[in-house]
Each structure stands twice: as C-alpha cells, then as structure tokens.
MARSEPA-89233 format. One record per residue (C-alpha): residue number from 1; x, y, z. Coordinates in steps of 0.1 Angstrom, whole numbers, plus 5000, padded with zeros to 4 digits. Layout:
N
  resi     u     v     w
   NUM     X     Y     Z
...
END
This chain:
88
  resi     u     v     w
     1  7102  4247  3851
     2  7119  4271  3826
     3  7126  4271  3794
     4  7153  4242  3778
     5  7190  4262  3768
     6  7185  4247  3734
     7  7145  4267  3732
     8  7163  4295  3746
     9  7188  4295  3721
    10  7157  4292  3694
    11  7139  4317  3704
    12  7169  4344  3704
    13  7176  4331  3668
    14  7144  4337  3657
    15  7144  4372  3668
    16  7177  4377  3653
    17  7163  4356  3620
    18  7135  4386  3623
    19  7157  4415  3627
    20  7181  4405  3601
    21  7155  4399  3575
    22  7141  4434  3581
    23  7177  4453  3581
    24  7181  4434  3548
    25  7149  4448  3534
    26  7160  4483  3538
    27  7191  4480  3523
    28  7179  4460  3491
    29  7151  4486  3489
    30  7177  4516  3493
    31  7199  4500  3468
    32  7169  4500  3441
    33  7160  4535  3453
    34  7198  4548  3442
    35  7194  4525  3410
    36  7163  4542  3395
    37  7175  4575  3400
    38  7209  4566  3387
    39  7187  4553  3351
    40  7170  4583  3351
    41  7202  4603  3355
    42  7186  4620  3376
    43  7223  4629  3403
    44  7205  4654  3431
    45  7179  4621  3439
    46  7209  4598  3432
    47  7233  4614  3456
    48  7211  4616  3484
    49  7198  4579  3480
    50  7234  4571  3478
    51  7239  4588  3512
    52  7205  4575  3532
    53  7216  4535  3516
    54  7252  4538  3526
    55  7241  4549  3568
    56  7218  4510  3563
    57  7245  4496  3552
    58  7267  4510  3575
    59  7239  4503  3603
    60  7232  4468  3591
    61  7269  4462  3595
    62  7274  4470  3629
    63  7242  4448  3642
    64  7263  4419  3625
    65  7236  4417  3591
    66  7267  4422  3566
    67  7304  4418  3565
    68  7321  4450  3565
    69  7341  4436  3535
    70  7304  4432  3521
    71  7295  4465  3525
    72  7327  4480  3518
    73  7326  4465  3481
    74  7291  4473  3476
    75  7296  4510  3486
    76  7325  4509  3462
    77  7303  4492  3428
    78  7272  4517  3438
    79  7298  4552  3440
    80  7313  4540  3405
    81  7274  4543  3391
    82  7269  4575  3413
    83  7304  4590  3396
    84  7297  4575  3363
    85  7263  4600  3359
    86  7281  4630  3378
    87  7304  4631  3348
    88  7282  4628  3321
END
C-alpha cells in the first residue's frame, strides 16, 4: 500500500515549509547586510547589497515565498535608505 493523499499532501508541505523558511533567511539576512552598510554610510557596499538582496527577493517571489506587492514595497522603503546616503 502507498502512501494516504492527505500524507502525501504533508509531506510536500513540509518540503515547501523547508524551502520557504530557507528563501526567507536569505532575504532577512540580505536586508541586514544592506542596513549596516547603509549606518556606516558606507554607498559602494550599500549599493551592491542593495542589488544581490533585491535578485532574493525577486527570486523568493517567483517560488511563491512573497507577494510581489510585498516585495515591491520593500524594494521601494530599502531604495529610499540607499538614495537617502547617495545624497548626503
């Protein structure tokens, strides 16, 4: 006998459970990345952090880990930090 469609169905949604929590990771530890550099005003590390954590998002969006909305407003609130340091 195989497996029951409700174990099946638990199994695949650990996996995903897994996955996601992993993507997640990433992108929170991108995000503090961009934020450290953005204290220390430091815009060459900043801008390239900004680039590597926007690709995870963007990643992590289309494997279904974010909302594009999410994403989009996130992107948005860190470039505002990344601009606010280029002008000063």
């Amino acid at each position: 006998m195989g497996k029951s469609s409700a174990q099946k169905r638990h199994d695949q949604s650990e996996k995903r459970r897994i996955r996601n929590k992993a993507v997640r990771s990433r992108v929170r530890t991108g995000i503090k990345n961009f934020r450290s550099a953005v204290a220390q005003s430091d815009t060459a590390t900043a801008e390239t952090s900004y680039q590597s954590v926007t690709r995870l998002m963007d990643a992590a969006v289309s494997k279904g880990v974010y909302h594009r909305n999410t994403v989009a407003r996130l992107k948005s609130r860190l470039y505002k930090r990344l601009s606010s340091i280029q002008q000063s």
